[in-house]
C-alpha positions in Angstrom: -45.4 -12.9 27.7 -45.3 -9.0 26.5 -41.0 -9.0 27.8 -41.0 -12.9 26.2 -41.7 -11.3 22.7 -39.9 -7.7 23.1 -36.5 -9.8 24.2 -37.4 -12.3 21.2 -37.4 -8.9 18.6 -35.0 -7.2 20.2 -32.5 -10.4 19.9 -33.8 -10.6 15.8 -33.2 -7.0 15.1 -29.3 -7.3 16.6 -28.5 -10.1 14.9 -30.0 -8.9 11.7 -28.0 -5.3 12.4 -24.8 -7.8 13.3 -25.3 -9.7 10.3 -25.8 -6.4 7.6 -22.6 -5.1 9.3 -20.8 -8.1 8.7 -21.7 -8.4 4.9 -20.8 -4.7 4.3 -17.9 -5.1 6.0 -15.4 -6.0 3.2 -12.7 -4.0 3.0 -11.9 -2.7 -0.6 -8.6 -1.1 -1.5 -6.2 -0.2 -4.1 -2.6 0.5 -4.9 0.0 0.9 -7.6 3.5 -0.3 -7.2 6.7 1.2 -7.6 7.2 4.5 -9.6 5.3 5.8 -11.9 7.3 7.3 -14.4 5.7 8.5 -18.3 6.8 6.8 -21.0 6.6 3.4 -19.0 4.2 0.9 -17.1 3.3 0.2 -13.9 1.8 -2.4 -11.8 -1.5 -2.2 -9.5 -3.8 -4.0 -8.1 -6.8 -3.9 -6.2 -7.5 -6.1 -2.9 -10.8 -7.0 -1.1 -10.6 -8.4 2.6 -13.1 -10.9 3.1 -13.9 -11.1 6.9 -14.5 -14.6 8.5 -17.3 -16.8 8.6 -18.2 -15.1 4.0 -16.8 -16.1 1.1 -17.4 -14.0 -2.1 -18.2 -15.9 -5.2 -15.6 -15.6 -7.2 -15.2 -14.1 -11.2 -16.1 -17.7 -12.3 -18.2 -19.1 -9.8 -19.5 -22.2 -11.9 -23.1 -21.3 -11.0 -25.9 -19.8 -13.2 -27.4 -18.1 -10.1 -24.4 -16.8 -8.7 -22.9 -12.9 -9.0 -19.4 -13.1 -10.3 -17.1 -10.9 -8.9 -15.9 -8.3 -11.0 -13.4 -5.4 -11.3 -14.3 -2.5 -13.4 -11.2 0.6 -14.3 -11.7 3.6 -15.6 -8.8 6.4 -16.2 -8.4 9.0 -18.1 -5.2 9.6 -19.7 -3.7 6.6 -19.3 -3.7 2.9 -20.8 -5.3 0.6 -18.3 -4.5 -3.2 -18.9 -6.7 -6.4 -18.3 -8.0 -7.1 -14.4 -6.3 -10.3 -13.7 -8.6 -12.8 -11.6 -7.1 -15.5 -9.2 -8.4 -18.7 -9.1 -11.1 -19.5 -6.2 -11.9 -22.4 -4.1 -14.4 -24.5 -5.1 -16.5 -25.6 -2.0 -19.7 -27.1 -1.5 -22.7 -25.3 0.4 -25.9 -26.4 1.6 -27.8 -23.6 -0.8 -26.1 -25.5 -3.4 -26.4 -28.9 -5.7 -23.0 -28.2 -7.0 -19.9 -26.7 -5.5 -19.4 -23.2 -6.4 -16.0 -21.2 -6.7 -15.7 -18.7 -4.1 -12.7 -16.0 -2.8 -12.1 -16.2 1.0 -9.7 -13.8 3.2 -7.6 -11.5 1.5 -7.7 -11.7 -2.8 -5.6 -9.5 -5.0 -6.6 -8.1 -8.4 -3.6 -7.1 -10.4 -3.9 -4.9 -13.7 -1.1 -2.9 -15.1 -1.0 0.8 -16.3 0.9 2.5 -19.2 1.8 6.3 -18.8 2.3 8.1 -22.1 5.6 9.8 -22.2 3.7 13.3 -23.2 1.1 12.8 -20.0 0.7 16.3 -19.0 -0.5 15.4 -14.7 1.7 14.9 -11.9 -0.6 12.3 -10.8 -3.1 9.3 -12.2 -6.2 8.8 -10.7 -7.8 5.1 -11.2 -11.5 4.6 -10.6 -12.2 0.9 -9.5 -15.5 -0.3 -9.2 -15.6 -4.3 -7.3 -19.1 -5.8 -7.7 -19.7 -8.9 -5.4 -21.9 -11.2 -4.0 -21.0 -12.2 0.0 -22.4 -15.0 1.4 -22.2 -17.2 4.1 -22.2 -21.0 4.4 -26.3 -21.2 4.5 -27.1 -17.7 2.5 -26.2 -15.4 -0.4 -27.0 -11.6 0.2 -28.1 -9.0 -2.6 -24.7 -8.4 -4.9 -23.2 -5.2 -4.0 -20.7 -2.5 -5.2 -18.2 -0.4 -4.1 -16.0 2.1 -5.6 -12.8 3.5 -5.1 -10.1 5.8 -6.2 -6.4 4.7 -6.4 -4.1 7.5 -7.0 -0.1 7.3 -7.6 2.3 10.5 -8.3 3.8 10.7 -11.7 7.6 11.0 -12.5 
């Protein structure tokens, strides 16, 4: 009975470790494209990898109870434009009455960033903070955030 119940919490406490590992697990990143020269704009974007078997709710996810998923900038020196937010999937879960619009796999975020001609750094330095809510197809988990820096030279 007493090996019964260890295996029995011993199987519980991996697949709870398995599944926390799993919801952390997207992968946030950022980047700017092309030159950065003053005087002109830029494009950039940020991008979240959404491993298999979660979705993310998306920036509209048609739910009250939902977390929308969001993209915060912050610069200094620089104009930062608008977050641009794709479309999601609506799809129906059994948490759900109605279907909720979700990200899944790989979503881009594009923005675009005006240098000032007089902009006195050889480089910008973006600050992007993504705030989500992962799920799966039975459960949402606590929203979480994560921050990162993009950084481009400056011609």
């Amino acid at each position: 009975m007493y090996k019964a119940v260890t295996r029995s919490f011993s199987f519980i406490l991996f697949a709870i470790a398995l599944f926390a590992a799993s919801v952390s697990a997207q992968n946030i990143t950022g980047s700017i494209t092309g030159p950065v020269t003053k005087g002109k704009a830029a494009r950039g974007s940020v991008t979240i990898s959404i491993p298999e078997g979660l979705h993310v709710n998306s920036n509209r996810p048609s739910s009250q109870y939902a977390i929308a998923t969001t993209v915060k900038l912050n610069a200094s020196g620089i104009k930062l434009g608008a977050v641009s937010y794709p479309r999601g999937t609506n799809r129906k879960f059994e948490f759900s009455e109605n279907p909720i619009n979700v990200y899944q796999g790989t979503v881009k975020f594009p923005f675009t960033i005006s240098v000032p001609a007089n902009f006195a750094g050889d480089s910008v330095h973006i600050r992007a903070t993504v705030k989500y809510q992962a799920c799966t197809n039975e459960v949402c988990y606590p929203p979480k955030s994560k921050e990162i820096t993009v950084t481009a030279k400056v011609h």
